[in-house]
C-alpha positions in Angstrom: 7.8 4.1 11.5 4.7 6.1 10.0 5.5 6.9 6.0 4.3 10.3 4.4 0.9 9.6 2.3 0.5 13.1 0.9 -3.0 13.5 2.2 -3.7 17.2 2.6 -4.8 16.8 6.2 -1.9 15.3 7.2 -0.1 18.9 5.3 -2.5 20.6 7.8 -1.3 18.4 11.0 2.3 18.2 10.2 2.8 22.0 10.0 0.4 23.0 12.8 2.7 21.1 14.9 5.9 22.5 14.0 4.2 26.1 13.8 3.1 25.1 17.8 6.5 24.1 18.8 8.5 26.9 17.3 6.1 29.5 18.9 6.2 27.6 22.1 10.6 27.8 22.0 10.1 31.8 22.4 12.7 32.2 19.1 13.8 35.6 19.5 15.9 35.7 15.9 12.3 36.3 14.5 9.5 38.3 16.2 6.3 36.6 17.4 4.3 39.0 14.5 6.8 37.1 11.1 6.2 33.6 12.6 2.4 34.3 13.2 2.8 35.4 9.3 4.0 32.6 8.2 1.3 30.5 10.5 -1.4 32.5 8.3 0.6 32.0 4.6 0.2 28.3 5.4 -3.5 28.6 6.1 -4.4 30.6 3.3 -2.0 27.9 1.2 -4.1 24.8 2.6 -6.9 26.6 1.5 -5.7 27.4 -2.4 -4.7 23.3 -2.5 -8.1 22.0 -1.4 -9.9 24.1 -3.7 -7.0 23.0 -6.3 -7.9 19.3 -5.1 -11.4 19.8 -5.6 -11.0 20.8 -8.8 -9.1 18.1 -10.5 -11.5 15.5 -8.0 -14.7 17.2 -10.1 -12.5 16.4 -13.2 -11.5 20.2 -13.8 -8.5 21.6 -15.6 -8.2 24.7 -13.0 -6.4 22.5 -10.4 -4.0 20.7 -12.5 -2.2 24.0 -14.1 -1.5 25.8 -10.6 0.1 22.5 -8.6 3.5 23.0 -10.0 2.9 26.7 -8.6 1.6 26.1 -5.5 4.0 23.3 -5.3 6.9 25.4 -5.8 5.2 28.2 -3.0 4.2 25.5 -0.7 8.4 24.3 -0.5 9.3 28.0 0.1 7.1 28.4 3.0 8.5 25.0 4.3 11.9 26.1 4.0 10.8 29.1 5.7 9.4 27.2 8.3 12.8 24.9 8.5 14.9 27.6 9.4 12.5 28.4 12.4 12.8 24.9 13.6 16.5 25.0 13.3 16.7 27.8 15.8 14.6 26.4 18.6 18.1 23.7 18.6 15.4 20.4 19.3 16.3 17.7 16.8 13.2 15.5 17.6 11.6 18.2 15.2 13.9 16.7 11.9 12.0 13.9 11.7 8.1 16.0 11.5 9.6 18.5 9.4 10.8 15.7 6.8 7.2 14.3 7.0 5.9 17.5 6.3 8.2 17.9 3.2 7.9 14.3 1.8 4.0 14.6 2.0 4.1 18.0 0.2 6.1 16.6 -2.4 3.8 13.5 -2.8 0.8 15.8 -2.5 2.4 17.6 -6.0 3.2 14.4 -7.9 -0.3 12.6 -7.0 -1.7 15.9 -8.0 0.1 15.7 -11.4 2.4 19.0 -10.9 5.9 19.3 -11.1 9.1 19.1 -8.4 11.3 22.5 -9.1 12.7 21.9 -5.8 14.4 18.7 -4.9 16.9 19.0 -2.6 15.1 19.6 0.4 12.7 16.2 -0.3 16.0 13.8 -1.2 17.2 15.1 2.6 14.1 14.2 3.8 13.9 10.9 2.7 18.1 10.1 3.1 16.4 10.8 7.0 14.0 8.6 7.2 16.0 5.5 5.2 18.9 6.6 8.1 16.5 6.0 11.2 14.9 2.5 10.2 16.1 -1.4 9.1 12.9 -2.8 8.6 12.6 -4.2 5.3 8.8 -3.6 4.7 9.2 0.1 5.5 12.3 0.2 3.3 10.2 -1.4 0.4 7.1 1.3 1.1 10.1 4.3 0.9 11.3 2.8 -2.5 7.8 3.5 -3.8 7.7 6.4 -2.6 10.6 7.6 -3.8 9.6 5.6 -7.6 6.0 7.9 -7.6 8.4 11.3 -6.7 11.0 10.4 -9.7 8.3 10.6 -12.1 7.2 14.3 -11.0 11.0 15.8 -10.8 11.1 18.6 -13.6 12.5 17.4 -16.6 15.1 20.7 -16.3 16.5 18.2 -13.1 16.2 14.8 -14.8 17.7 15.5 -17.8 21.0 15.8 -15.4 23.0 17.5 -17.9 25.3 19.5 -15.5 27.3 16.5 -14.2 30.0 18.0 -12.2 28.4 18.2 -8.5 28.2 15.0 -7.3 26.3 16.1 -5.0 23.6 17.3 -6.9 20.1 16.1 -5.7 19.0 14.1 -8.7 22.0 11.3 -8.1 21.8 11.3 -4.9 18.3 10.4 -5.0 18.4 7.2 -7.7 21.5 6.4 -5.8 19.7 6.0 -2.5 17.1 4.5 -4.0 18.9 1.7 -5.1 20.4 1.8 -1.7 17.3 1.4 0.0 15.6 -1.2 -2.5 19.2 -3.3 -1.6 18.3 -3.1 2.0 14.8 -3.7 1.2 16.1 -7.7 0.7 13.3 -7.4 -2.2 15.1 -8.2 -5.3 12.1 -7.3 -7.3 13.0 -3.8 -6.0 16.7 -3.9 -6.7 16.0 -4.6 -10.2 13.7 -1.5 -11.0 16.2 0.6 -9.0 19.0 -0.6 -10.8 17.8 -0.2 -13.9 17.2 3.5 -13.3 20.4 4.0 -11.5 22.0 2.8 -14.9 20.0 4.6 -17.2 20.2 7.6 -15.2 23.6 7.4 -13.8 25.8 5.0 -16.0 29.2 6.9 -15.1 28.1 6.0 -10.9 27.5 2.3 -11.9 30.3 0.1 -11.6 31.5 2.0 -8.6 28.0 1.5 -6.8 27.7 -2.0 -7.5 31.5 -2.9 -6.9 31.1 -0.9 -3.0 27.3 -3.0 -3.4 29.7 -6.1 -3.2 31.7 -5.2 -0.6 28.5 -4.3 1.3 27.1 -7.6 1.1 29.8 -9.3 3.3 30.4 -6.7 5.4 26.2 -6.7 6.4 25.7 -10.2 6.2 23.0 -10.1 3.1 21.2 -12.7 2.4 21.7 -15.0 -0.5 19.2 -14.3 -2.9 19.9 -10.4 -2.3 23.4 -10.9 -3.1 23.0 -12.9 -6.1 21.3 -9.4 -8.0 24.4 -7.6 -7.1 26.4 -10.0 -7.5 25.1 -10.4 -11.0 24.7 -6.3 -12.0 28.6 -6.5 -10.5 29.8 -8.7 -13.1 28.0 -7.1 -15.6 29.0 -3.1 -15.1 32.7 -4.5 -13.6 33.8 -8.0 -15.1 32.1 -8.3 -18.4 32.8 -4.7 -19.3 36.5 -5.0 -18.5 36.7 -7.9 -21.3 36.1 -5.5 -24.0 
């Protein structure tokens, strides 16, 4: 399965495409002049984040203050665009459109700016963990996901509105800890882990006590086991000592 890199020409690409395919499903909720608006707002915004990209490539300041910005602008137009491809009713577009959002998102964080919007990237990725098994490709969205959780706003991160438990920030450490188990690389586990309970100590016993139960019911190997098996006893058995 191909991976988002966050290269700007791949931005171009991706959103051609679903641009292409929405025009070419005749969606009559919006008239052929909004969409062919929106085709041009995404020009003109490829435009602004190649200059921006030059900019902080020639070791300018311009670029770096307008990527949070054009970050933020550039995840509108997507969600824009999202709602177009929900209409035409063909879900073989989820997976480009994710692509699409990932790379934008990666595009911002390589770029030092800032993610204000997060909810639409964490169901991005949740897709692409869903529709693969192989470990190396798990391992590779990890990373990903470890370069994006260091350009969330801090407003997010700080996580002090605790009551949704579906808020995007926990569910994206606790996939990520997910995906880094089903990764088999144990290396991974333990930097996921150790954000999950830095982050999210009130989530931890119950993740790695359902971790447990996972790793008979999926037939993990040994030595992936033996990290839950040992960040089980200590959120779960140790703790209950005390």
């Amino acid at each position: 399965m191909q991976l988002p890199t966050g290269q700007l020409d791949t931005l171009r690409t991706d959103a051609a495409a679903l641009l292409d395919a929405c025009a070419a499903a005749g969606i009559s909720v919006d008239s052929e002049t909004s969409l062919a608006e929106l085709e041009q707002a995404f020009d003109q915004l490829f435009e602004v984040l190649a200059r921006a990209e030059s900019d902080l490539q020639a070791g300018g300041n311009n670029g770096t203050g307008d990527v949070t910005e054009l970050g933020e602008y550039a995840l509108q137009l997507i969600e824009n665009l999202a709602a177009r491809v929900g209409q035409t009713g063909d879900d073989s577009l989820r997976q480009p459109l994710a692509m699409l959002t990932v790379n934008l998102a990666l595009w911002i964080a390589r770029h030092d700016g800032v993610i204000d919007t997060l909810e639409p990237v964490v169901d991005a990725l949740a897709l692409f963990a869903n529709t693969t098994a192989d470990t190396h490709t798990l391992a590779a969205l990890h990373d990903i996901i470890s370069t994006l959780v260091e350009a969330v706003s801090p407003v997010i991160s700080q996580d002090l509105e605790k009551v949704n438990p579906g808020r995007p920030w926990r569910v994206l450490l606790l996939n990520q800890s997910i995906i880094a188990t089903r990764s088999h690389n144990t290396e991974l586990m333990e930097q996921a882990f150790a954000r999950l309970t830095d982050n999210l100590p009130e989530d931890a016993a119950r993740f790695f006590s359902e971790g447990m139960q996972q790793m008979d019911a999926l037939d993990y190997p040994q030595h992936v086991r033996e990290v839950m098996a040992r960040y089980h006893r200590q959120w779960n058995v140790d703790r209950s000592l005390h």
